[in-house]
C-alpha positions as CSV (number, residue, x, y, z in Angstrom):
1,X,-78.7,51.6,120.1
2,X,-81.8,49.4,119.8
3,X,-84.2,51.6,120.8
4,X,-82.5,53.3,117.5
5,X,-82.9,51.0,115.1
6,X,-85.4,51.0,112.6
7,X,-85.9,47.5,111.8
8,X,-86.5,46.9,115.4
9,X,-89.0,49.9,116.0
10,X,-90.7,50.0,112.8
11,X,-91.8,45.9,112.9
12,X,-93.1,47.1,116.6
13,X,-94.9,49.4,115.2
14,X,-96.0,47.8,112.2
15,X,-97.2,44.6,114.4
16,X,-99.0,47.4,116.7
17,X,-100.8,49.1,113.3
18,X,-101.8,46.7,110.9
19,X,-102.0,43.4,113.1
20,X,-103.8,45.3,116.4
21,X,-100.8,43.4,118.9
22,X,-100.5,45.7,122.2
23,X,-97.5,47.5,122.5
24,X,-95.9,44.2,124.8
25,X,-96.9,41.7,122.6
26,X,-95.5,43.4,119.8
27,X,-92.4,44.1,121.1
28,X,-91.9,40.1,122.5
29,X,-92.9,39.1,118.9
30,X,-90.1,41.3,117.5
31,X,-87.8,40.4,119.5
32,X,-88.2,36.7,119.2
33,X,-87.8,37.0,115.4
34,X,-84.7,39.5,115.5
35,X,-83.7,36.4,117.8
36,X,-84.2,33.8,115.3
37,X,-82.7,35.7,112.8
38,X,-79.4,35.9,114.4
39,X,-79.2,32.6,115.9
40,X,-79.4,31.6,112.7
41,X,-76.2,33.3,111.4
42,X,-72.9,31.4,111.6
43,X,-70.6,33.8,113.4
44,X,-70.4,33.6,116.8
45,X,-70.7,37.5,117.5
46,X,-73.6,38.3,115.4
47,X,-75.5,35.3,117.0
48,X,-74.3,36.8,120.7
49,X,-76.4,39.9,119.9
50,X,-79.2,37.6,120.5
51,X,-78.9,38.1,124.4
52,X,-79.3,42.0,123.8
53,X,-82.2,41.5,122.1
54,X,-83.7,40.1,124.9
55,X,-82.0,42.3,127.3
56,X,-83.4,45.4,126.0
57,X,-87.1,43.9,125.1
58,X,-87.2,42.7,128.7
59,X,-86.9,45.9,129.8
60,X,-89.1,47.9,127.0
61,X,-92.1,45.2,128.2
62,X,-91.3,45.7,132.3
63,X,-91.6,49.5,131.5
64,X,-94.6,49.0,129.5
65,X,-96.0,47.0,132.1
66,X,-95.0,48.4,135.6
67,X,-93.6,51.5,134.6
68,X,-90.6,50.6,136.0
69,X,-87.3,51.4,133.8
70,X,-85.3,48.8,135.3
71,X,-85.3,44.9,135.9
72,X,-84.7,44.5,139.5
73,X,-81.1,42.1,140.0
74,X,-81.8,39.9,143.2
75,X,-79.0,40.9,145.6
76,X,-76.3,38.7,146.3
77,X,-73.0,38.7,147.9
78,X,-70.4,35.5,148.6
79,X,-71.7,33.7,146.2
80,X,-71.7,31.8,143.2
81,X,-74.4,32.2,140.7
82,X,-75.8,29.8,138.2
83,X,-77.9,30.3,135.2
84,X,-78.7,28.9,131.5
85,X,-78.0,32.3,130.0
86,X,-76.8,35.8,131.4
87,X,-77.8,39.3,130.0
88,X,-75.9,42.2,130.0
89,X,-78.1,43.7,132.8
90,X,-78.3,41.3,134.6
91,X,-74.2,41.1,134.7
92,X,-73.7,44.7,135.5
93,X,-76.3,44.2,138.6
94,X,-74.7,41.2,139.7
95,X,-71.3,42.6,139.6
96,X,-72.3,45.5,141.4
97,X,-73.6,42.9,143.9
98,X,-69.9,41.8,144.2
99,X,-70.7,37.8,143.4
100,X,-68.0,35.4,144.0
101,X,-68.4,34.1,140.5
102,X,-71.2,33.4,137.4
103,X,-71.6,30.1,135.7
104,X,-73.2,30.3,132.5
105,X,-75.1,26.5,131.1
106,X,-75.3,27.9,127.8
107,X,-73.3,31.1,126.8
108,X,-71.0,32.8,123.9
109,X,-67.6,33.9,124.5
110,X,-67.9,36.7,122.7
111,X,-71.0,38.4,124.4
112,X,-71.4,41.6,125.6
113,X,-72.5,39.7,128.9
114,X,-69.2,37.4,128.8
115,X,-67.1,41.3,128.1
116,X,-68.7,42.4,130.8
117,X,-67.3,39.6,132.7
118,X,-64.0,40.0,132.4
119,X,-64.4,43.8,132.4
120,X,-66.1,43.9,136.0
121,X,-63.3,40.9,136.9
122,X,-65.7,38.6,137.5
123,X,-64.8,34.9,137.3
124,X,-66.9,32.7,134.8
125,X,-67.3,29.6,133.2
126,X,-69.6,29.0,130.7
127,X,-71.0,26.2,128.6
128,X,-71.4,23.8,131.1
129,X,-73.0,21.1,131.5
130,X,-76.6,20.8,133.7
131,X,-75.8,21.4,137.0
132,X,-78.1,19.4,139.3
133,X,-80.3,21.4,141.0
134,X,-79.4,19.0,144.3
135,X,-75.9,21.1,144.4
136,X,-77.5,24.3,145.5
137,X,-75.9,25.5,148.7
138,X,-73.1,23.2,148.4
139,X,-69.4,24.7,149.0
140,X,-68.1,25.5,145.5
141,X,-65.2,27.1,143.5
142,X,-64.9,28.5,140.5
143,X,-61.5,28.6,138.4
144,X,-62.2,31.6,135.8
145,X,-58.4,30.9,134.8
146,X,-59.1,27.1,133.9
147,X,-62.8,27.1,133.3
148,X,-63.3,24.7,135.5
149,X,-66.2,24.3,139.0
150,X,-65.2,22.5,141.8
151,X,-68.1,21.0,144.0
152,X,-67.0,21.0,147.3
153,X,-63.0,21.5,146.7
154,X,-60.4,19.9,149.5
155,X,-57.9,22.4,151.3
156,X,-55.4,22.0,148.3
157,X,-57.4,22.9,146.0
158,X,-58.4,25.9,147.7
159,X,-54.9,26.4,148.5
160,X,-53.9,26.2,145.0
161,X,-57.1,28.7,143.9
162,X,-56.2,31.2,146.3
163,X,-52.3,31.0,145.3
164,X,-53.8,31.6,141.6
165,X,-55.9,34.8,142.6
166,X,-53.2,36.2,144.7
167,X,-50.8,35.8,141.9
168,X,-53.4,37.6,139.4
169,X,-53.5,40.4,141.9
170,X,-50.1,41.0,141.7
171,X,-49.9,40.8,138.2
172,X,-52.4,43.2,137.8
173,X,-50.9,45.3,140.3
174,X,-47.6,45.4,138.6
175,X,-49.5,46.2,135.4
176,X,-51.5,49.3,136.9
177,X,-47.9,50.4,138.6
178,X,-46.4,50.5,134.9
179,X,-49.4,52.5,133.4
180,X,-48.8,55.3,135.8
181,X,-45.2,55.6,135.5
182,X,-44.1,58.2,132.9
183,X,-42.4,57.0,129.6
184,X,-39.1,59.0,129.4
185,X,-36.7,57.9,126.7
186,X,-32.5,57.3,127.9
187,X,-32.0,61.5,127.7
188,X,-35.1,61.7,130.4
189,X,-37.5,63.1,127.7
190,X,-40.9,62.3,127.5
191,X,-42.3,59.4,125.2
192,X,-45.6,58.9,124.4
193,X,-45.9,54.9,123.9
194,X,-48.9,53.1,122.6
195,X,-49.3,49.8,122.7
């Protein structure tokens, strides 16, 4: 949808004609302002669009530069990743990874990255506070129910965790059991329900 918009495009464009910028340049100047401009806006959701901004200009200036039409997600698995922001990309690669869990420093609730969170399942915190660098490697666990990071969590606590997630599953379980059922009112015809 960005790639659509003309307000993006055309002050690319513009910045490419009358000001000589390369085609890069110009688009990490755009995107900057666009930035600016909806940081500076009071809700919440229009200031989340920020990280698609720089999602999608990340990816217009690696194509313009390498040719490549992705940003490459280091691989992971079994573990928990930390970082001052997330972008939708970078998400969706990470999920596909199958990480444990994602801890955001400084992050919206109501970001496409943070839906894509909780649409791929995976457990985050975000708005934390600085996590000391000294902690990398260190046994962790994250509580996407409470918010809350444990560094280096007894057996209890991991008891307690796992009793959480296994509950979840069930839950869900029970949930996806119910969708499939068909909705038949008490003379056995069939209802369509919407909820």
């Amino acid at each position: 949808m960005m790639l659509h918009d003309s307000d993006y495009v055309n002050t690319i464009i513009r910045l490419i004609r009358r000001e000589n910028y390369s085609a890069e340049h110009a688009v990490y100047k755009t995107a900057n302002k666009f930035i600016d401009f909806f940081m500076g806006m009071d809700d919440e959701i229009m200031r989340s669009k920020s990280s698609d901004i720089i999602d999608i200009s990340c990816h217009i200036i690696k194509y313009l530069t390498t040719g490549q039409r992705f940003i490459e997600v280091p691989k992971f698995s079994d573990a928990i990743i930390i970082s001052n922001v997330f972008i939708p990309s970078q998400v969706i690669g990470l999920g596909i990874a199958s990480v444990n869990a994602l801890v955001v420093v400084s992050g919206m609730k109501k970001s496409h990255a943070s839906f894509l969170t909780r649409k791929l399942e995976i457990p985050s915190v975000i708005n934390v506070c600085e996590i000391d660098r000294e902690m990398e490697g260190m046994f962790a666990a994250v509580d996407g129910f409470s918010g809350e990071i444990i560094i280096e969590p007894d057996e209890e606590t991991i008891s307690l965790l796992n009793s959480r997630q296994k509950r979840y599953t069930q839950v869900k379980s029970a949930m996806n059991d119910a969708v499939s059922k068909k909705a038949l009112n008490e003379n056995k015809q069939k209802v369509k329900l919407i909820a």
